[in-house]
Structure formats: structure tokens, C-alpha cells
N, CA, C and O atoms as a GROMACS GRO file, in nm:
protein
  252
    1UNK      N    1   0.084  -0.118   0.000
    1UNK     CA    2   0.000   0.000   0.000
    1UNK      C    3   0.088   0.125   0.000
    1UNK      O    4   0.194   0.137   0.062
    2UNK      N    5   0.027   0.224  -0.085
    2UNK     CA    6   0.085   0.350  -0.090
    2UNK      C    7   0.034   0.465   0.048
    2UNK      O    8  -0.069   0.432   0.106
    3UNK      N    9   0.090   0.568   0.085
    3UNK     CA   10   0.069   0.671   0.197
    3UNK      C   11  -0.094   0.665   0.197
    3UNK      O   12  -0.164   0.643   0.296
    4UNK      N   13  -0.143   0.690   0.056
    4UNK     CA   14  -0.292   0.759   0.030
    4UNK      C   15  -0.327   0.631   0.015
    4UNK      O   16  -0.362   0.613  -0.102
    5UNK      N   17  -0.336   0.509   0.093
    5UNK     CA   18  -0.404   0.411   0.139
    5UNK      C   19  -0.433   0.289  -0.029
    5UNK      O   20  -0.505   0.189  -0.035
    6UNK      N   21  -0.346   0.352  -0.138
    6UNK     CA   22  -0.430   0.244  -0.283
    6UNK      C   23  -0.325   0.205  -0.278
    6UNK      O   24  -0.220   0.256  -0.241
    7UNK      N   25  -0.363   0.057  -0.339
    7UNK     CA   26  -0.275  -0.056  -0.338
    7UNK      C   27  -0.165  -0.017  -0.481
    7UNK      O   28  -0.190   0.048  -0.582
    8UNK      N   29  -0.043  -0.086  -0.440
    8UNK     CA   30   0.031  -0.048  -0.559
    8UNK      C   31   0.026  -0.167  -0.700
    8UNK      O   32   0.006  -0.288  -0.696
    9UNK      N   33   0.047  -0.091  -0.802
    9UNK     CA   34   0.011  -0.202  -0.931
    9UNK      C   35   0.167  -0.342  -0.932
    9UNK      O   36   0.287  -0.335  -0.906
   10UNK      N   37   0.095  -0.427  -0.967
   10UNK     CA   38   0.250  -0.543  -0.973
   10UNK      C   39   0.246  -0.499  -1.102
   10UNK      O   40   0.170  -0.442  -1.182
   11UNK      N   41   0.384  -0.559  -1.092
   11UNK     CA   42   0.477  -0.527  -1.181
   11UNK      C   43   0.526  -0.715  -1.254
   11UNK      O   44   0.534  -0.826  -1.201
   12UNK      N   45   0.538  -0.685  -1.336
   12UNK     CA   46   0.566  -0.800  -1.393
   12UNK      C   47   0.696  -0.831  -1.455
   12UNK      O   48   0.690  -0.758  -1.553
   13UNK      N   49   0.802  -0.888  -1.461
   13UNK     CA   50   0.957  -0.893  -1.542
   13UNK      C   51   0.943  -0.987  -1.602
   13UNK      O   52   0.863  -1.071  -1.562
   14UNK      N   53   1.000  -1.002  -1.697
   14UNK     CA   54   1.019  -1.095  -1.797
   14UNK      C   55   1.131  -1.249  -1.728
   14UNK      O   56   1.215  -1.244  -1.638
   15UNK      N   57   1.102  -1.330  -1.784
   15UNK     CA   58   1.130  -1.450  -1.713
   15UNK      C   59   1.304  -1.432  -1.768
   15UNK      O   60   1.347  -1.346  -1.844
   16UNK      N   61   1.379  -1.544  -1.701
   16UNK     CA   62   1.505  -1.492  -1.721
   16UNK      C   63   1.538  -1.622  -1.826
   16UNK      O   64   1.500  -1.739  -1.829
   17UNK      N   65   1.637  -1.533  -1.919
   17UNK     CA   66   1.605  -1.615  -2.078
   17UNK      C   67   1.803  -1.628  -2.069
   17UNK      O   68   1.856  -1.517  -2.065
   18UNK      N   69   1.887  -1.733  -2.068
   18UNK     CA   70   1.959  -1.761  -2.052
   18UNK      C   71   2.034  -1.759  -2.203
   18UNK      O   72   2.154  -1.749  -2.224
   19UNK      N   73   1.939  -1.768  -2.289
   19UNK     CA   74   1.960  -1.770  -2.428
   19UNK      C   75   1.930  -1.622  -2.495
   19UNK      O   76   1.930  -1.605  -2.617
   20UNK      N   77   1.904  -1.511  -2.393
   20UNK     CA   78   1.902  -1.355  -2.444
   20UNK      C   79   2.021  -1.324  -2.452
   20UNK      O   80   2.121  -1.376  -2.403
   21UNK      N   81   2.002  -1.202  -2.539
   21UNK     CA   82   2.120  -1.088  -2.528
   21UNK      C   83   2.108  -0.995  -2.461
   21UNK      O   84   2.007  -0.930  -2.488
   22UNK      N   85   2.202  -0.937  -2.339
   22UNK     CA   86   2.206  -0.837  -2.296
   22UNK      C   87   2.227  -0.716  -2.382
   22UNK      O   88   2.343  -0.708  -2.422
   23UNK      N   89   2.143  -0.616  -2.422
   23UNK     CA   90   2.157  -0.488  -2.497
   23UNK      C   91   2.255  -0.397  -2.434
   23UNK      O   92   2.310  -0.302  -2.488
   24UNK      N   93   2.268  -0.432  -2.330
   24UNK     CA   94   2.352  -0.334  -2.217
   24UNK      C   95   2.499  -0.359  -2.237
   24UNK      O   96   2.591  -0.288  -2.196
   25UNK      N   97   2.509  -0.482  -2.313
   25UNK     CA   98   2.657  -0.547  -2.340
   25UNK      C   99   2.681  -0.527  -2.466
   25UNK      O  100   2.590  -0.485  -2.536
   26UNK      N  101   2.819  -0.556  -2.524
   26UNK     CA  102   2.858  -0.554  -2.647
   26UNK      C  103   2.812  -0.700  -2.721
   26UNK      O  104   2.817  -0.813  -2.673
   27UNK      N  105   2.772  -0.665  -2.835
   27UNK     CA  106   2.645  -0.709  -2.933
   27UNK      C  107   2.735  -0.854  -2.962
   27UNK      O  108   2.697  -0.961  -2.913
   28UNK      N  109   2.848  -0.844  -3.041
   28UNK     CA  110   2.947  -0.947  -3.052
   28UNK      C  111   3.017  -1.037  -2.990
   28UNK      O  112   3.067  -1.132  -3.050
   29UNK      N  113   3.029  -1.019  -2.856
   29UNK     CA  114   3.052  -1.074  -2.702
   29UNK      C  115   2.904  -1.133  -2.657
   29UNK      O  116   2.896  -1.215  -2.566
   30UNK      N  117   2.839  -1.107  -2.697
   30UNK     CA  118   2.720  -1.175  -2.640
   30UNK      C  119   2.668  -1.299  -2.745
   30UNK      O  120   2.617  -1.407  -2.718
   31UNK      N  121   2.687  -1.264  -2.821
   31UNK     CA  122   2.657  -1.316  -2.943
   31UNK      C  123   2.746  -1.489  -2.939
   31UNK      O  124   2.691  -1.596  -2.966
   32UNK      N  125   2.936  -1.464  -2.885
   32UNK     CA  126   3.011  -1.486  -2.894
   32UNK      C  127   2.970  -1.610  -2.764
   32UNK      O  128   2.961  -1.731  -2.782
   33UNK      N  129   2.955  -1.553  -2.663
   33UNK     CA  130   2.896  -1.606  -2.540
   33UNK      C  131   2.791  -1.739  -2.572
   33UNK      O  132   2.817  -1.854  -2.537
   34UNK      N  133   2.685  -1.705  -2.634
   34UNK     CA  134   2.549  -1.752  -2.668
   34UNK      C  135   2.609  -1.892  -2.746
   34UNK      O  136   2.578  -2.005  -2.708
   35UNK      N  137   2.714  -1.863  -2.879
   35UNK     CA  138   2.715  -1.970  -2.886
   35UNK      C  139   2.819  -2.059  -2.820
   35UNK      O  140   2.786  -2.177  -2.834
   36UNK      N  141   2.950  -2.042  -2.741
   36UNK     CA  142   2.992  -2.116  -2.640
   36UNK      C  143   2.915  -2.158  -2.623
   36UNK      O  144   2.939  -2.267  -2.675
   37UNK      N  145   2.829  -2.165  -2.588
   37UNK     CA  146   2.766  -2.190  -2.441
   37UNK      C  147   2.670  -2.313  -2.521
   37UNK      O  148   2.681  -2.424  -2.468
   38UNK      N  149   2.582  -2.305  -2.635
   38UNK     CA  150   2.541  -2.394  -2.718
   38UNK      C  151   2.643  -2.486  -2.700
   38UNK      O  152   2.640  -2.576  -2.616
   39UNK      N  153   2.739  -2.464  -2.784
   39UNK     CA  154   2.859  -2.563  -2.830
   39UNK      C  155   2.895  -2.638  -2.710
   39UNK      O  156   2.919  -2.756  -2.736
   40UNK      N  157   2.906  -2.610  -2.597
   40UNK     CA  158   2.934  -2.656  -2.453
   40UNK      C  159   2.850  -2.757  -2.375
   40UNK      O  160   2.888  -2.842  -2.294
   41UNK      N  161   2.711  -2.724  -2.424
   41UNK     CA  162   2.582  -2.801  -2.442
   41UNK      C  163   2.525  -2.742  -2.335
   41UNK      O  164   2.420  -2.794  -2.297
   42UNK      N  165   2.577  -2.615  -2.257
   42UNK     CA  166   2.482  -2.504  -2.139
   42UNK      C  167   2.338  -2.495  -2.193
   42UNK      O  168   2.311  -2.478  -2.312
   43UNK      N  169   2.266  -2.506  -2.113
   43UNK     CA  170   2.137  -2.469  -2.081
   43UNK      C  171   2.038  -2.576  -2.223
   43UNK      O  172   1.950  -2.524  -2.292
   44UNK      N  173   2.061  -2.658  -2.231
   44UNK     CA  174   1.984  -2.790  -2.332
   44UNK      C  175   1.880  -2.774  -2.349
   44UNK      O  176   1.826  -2.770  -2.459
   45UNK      N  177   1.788  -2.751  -2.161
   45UNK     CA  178   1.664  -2.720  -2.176
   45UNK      C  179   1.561  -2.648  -2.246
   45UNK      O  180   1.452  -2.688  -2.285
   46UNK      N  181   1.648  -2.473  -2.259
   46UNK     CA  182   1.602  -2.362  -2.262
   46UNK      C  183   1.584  -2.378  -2.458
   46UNK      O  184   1.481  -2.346  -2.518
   47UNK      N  185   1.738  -2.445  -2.539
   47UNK     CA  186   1.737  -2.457  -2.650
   47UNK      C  187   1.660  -2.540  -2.691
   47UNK      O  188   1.582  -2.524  -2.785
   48UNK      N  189   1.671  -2.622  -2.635
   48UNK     CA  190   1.519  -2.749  -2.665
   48UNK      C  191   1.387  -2.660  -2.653
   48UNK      O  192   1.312  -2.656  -2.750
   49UNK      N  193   1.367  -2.613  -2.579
   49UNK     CA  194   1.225  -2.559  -2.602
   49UNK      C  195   1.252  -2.384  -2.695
   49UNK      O  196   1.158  -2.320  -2.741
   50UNK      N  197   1.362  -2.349  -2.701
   50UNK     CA  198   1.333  -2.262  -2.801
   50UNK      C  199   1.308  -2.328  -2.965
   50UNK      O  200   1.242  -2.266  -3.048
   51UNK      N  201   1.367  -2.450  -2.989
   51UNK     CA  202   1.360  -2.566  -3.134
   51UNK      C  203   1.231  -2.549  -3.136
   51UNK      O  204   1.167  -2.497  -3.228
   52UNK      N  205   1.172  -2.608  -2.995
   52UNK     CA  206   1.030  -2.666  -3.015
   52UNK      C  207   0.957  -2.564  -3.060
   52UNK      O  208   0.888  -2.590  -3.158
   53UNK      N  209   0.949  -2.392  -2.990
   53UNK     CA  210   0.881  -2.351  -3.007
   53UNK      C  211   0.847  -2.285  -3.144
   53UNK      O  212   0.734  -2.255  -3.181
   54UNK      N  213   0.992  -2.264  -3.228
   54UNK     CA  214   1.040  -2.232  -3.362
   54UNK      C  215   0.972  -2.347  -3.473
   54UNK      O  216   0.926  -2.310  -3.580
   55UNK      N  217   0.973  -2.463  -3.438
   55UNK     CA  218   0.911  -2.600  -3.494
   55UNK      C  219   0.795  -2.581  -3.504
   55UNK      O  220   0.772  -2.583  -3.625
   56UNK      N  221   0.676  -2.556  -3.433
   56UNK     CA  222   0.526  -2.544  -3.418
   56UNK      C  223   0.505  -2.378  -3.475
   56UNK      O  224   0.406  -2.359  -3.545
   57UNK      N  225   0.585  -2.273  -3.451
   57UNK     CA  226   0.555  -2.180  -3.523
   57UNK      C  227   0.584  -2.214  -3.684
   57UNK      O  228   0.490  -2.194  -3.760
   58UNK      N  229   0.657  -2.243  -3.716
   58UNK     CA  230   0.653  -2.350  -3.877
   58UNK      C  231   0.596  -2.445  -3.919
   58UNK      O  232   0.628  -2.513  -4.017
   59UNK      N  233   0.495  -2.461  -3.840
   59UNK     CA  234   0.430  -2.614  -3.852
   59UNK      C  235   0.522  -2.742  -3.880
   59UNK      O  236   0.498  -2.835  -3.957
   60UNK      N  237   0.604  -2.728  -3.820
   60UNK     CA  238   0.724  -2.872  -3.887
   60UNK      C  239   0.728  -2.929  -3.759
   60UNK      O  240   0.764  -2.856  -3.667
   61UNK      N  241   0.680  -3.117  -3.722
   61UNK     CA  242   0.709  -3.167  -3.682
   61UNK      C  243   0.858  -3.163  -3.598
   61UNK      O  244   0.963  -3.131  -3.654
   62UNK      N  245   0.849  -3.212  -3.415
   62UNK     CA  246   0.984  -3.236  -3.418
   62UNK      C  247   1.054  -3.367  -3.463
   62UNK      O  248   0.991  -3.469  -3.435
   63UNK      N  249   1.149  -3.380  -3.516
   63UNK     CA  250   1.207  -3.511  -3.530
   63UNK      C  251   1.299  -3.550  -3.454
   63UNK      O  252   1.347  -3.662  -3.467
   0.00000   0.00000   0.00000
């Protein structure tokens, strides 16, 4: 609650995307990062369901 007794609005953040780019960072270093980190096989989960979700927006089966 605020002084003048109304409740304050939530706030919502975006879920934390392990596979984003920080804009705040240099574009090529992140970039650079992202795929280490593929190649390394970091975060499987997050790429697996970004495939999946890229797959059904194309209508293409996963295989």
C-alpha cells in the first residue's frame, strides 16, 4: 500500500532467458557467449524448447 491508502500495481519482469542478449553489453561478445555456451551443451533445456517452439511456429514436426 501506498501513503494515500491504494494498493500499488505489480509489476511483472520478464522470465530470465539464458539464451538472451544483454543490450547493455557488447552485441558481438554476447553473441560470442550464446554460442559457447550452445557448443558446450549449457542450458539444453532452454534450447530445446526454443527448437520446439520455432518447430510449431513453422508447422514442422519435431524429429
Amino acid at each position: 500500500m501506498t501513503k494515500d491508502g491504494k494498493s500499488k500495481p505489480t509489476i511483472h519482469g520478464p522470465p530470465d532467458d539464458p539464451l538472451g542478449i544483454d543490450l547493455d553489453k557488447d552485441f558481438n561478445a554476447e553473441a560470442r557467449r550464446i554460442a559457447h555456451d550452445a557448443i558446450d551443451g549449457r542450458h539444453r533445456e532452454a534450447v530445446q524448447a526454443e527448437v520446439d517452439r520455432a518447430l510449431r511456429r513453422w508447422g514442422r514436426p519435431r524429429t
